[in-house]
N, C-alpha and C positions, 0 to 999 in steps of 0.2 A: 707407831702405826704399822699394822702389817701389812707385807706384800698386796694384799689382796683388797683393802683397805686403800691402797697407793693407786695402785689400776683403776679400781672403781671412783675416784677424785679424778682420774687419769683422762678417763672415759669422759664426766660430767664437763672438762673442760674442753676437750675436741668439741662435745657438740655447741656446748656456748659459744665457742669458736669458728661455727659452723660446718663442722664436718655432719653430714644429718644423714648420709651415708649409710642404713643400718648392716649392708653386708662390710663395708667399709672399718666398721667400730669394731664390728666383730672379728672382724682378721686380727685387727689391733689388740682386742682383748686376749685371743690366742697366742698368739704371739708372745713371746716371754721377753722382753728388753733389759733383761738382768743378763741377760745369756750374750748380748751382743757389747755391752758396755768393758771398760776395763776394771778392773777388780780394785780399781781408788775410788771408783765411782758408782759403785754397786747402791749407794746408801740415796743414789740422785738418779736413780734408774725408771723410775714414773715422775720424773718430775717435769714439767714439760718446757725441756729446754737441748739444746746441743751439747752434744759434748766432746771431747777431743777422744781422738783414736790415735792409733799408730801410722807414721808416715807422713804427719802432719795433716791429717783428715780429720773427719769429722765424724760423726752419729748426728742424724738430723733432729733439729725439736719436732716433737710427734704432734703437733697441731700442722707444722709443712708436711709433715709426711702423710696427713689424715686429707690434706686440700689438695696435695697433687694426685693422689690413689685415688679421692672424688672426681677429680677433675677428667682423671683416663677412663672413667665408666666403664671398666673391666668385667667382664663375663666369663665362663668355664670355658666357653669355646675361645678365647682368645689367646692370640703366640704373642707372647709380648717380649721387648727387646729392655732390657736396663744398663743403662752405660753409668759407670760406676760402680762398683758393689760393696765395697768401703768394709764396713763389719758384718754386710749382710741380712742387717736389720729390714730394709726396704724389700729386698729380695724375697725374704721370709712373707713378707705382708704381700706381695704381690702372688707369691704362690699360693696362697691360700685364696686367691681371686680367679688366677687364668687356669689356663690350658697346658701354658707349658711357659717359662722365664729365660730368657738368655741372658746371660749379665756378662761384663767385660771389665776388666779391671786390669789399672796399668802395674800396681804396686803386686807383684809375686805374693811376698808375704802377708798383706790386706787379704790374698784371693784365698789360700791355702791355710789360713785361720778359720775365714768364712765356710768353706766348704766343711773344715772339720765339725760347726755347726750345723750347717745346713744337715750332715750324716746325724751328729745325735739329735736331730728332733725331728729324723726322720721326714726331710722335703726333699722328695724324691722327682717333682718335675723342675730342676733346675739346672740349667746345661751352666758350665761356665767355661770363660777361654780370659788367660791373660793376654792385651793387644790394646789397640789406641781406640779406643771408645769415639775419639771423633771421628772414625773410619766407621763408629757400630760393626755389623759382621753379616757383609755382604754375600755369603754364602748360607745364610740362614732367611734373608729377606725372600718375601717381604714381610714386616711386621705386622698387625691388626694393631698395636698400641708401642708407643715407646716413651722411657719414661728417663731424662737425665738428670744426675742426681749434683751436678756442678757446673758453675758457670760461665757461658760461651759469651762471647762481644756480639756475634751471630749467630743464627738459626745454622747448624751444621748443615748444608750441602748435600753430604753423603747421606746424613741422616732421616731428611726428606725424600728423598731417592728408596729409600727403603722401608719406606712407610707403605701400607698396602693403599693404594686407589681407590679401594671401595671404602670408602667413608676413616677410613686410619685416624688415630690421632695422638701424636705426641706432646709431651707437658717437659717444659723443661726453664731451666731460670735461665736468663739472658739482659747481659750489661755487662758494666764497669767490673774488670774483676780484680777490682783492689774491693769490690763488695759496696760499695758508698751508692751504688745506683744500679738495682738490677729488678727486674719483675719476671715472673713464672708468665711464663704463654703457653698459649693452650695452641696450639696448630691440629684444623683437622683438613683431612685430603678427599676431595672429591673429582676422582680421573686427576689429572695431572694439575689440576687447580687446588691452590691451598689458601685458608684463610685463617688469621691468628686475630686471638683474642688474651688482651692482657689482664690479670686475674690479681696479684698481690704483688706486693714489694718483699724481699728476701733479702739473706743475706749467705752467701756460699763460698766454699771455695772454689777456684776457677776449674776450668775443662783446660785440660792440658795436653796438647796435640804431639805425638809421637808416646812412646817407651823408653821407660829409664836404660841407661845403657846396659846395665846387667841381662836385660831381657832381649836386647837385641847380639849377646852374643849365640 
């Protein structure tokens, strides 16, 4: 089957899946997922499941990634924050939605793979900083949308704080993070009041508070 033949299988199953999203699909259809996978996994690259990366991460199954980029309702005018950036696949889909992407990533080599992507396919609004994604990057807030790509026990604190008050809203998975009990919540912020809504069951690797020690030399 070809590339393009895998996509278009790719696509019919997000929506069955509910992504119904049509600007949503379409990022996804852009977006090339052969470009963010590792080269053992090229031949599993539309198939719609996770896969392993470098650093002990992940690449998201693209039906989570198709529900939680639904669920941020992202437009051209929005600054949106991404904690995590893993291979950059999410990133990619996100720029093809907002305004401008901030991503954060603890692992150096995860960020500086991703960016060498991000250059050849040419996604030019994408700020990125290695630092502790549960801190997000409070000199960029406030956010219009934030989106966590691993799993907290709780709604990050700082992350709240830095969501914009005019209607913001964050999507991120939250639970157990041996993974056995976690669900995506949808938090959105009106003035200093926030309210979450829990949307699916997931499974992630966790949010991991601080920087490996090579980055804090």
């Amino acid at each position: 089957m070809s590339t393009e033949s895998r996509k278009i299988r790719l696509i019919m199953d997000l929506r069955n899946g509910g992504v119904t999203d049509t600007r949503v699909l379409a990022a996804i259809e852009r977006v090339p997922r052969e470009a963010f996978v590792e080269e053992s996994f090229l031949d599993q690259a539309y198939a719609n499941q996770a896969l392993p990366i470098n650093c002990g991460q992940t690449i998201s199954q693209p039906l989570v990634v198709g529900l939680m980029t639904q669920a941020l309702d992202i437009n051209d005018r929005h600054k949106v924050l991404e904690v995590g950036t893993g291979s950059g696949y999410q990133t990619a889909i996100l720029s093809k939605l907002a305004r401008r992407v901030y991503t954060v990533e603890r692992h150096r080599d995860l960020l500086t793979e991703a960016e060498r992507r991000f250059k050849a396919l040419n996604l030019h609004n994408i700020t990125t900083m290695v630092g502790d994604g549960y801190k997000g990057w409070g000199a960029q807030a406030p956010f219009d949308r934030i989106l966590v790509t691993a799993a907290a026990r709780i709604v990050p604190p700082d992350l709240v704080a830095q969501l914009s008050d005019e209607g913001g809203i964050m999507v991120l998975p939250v639970g157990d993070v041996a993974g056995l009990h976690q669900e995506v919540i949808r938090v959105q912020k009106d003035g200093k009041q926030f309210k979450s809504n829990r949307l699916f069951p997931v499974r992630f690797v966790p949010l991991v508070q601080g920087v490996p020690p090579e980055i804090q030399k």
